[in-house]
C-alpha positions as a printed Julia matrix, in Angstrom:
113×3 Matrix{Float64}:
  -8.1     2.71    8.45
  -8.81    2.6    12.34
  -9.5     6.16   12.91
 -10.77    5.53   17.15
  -9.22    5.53   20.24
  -5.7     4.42   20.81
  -4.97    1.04   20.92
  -1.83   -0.73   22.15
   0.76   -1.97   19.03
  -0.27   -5.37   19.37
  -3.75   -5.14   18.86
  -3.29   -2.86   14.93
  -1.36   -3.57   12.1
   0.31   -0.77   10.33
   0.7    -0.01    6.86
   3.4     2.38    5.17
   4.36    2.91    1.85
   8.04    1.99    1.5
   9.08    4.88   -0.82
   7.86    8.34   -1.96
   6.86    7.26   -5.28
   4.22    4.91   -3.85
   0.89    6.56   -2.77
  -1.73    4.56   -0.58
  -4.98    6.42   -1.92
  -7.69    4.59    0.09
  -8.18    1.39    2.43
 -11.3    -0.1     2.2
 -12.79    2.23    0.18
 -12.06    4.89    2.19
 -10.08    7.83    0.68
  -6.66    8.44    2.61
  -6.19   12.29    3.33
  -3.41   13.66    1.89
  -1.58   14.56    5.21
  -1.85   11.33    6.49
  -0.43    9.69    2.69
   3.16    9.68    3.9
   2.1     8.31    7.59
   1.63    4.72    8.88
  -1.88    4.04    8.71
  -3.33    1.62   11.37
  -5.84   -0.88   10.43
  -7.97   -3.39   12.76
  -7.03   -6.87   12.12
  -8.88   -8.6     9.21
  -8.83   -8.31    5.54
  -8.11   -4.94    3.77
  -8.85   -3.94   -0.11
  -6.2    -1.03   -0.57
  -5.7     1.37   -3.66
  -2.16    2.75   -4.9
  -0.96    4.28   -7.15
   3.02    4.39   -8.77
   4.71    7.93   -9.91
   8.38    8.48  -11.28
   9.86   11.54  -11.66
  11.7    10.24  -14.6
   8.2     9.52  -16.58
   5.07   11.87  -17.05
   2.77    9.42  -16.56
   2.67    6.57  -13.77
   3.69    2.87  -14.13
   0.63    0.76  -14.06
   0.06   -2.69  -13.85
  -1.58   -3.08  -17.51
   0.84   -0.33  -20.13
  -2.62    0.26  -22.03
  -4.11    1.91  -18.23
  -4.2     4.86  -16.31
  -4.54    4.79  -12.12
  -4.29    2.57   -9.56
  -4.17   -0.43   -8.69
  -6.25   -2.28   -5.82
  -4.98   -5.64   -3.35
  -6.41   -6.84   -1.1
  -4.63   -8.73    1.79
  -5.23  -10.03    5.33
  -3.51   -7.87    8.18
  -2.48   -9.21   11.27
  -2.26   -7.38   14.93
   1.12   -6.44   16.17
   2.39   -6.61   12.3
   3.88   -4.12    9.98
   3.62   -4.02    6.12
   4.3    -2.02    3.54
   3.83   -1.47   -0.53
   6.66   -2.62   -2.69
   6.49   -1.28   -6.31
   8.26   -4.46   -7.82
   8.83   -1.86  -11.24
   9.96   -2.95  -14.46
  11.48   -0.55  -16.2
  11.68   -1.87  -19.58
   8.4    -2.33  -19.79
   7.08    0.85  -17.73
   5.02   -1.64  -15.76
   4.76   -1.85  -11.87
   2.93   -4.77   -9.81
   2.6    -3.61   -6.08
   3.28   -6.27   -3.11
   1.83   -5.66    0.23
   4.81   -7.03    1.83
   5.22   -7.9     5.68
   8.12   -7.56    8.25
   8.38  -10.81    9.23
  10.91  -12.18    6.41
  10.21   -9.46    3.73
   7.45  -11.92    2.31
   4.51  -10.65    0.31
   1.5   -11.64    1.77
  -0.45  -11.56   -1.14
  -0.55  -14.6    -3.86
C-alpha cells in the first residue's frame, strides 16, 4: 500500500474489494488496518502479493479455495498507474469453494492467469 504523499490518479493504481464479504487483509505483506479494509487502497505501480479472505453470512465458516482449509488466500498480480481493480469472489456454492480474481476496469478482465 502507498502510504506517502499524494500523488495524482495517474501515477497509483487502486484496489477495492467489490463486495462486503471480501476482505483485503494485507498487500505485500503488510497488514491492512481495519478502517482502511472497506477503502480503496493505493498501490505504486509494479507487482503486488495480496491476502483475502471470503465470509458469508449464510455459512459459519469462510469459503476457501481448498474445502479441507481455513484462511486466506494470496495473488499476486501486476498493477498498473491510472488503473482500478478489484477482488471478485468467483464462489461456488455447491461446493463451498471460492477462487478470488483481481479483476481490472478496463473490460472486467482478470489480470491474473
Amino acid at each position: 500500500m502507498y502510504a506517502g504523499p499524494a500523488k495524482p490518479a495517474n501515477e497509483v493504481a487502486e484496489l477495492f474489494r467489490k463486495a462486503n464479504y471480501v476482505t483485503i487483509l494485507s498487500v505485500d505483506g503488510q497488514k491492512v488496518p481495519y478502517s482502511k479494509r472497506a477503502t480503496i487502497l493505493e498501490l505504486l505501480p509494479g507487482k503486488h502479493t495480496i491476502e483475502c479472505s471470503f465470509r458469508s453470512e449464510y455459512m459459519d465458516t469462510g469459503y476457501t479455495s481448498d474445502p479441507s482449509a481455513k484462511g486466506a488466500i494470496r495473488l499476486t498480480f501486476d498493477a498498473q498507474a491510472g488503473y482500478s481493480y478489484w477482488i471478485n469472489p468467483n464462489v461456488n456454492p455447491f461446493t463451498e469453494v471460492w477462487q478470488p480474481q483481481v479483476m481490472s476496469g478496463i473490460g472486467n478482465a482478470s489480470v491474473v492467469k
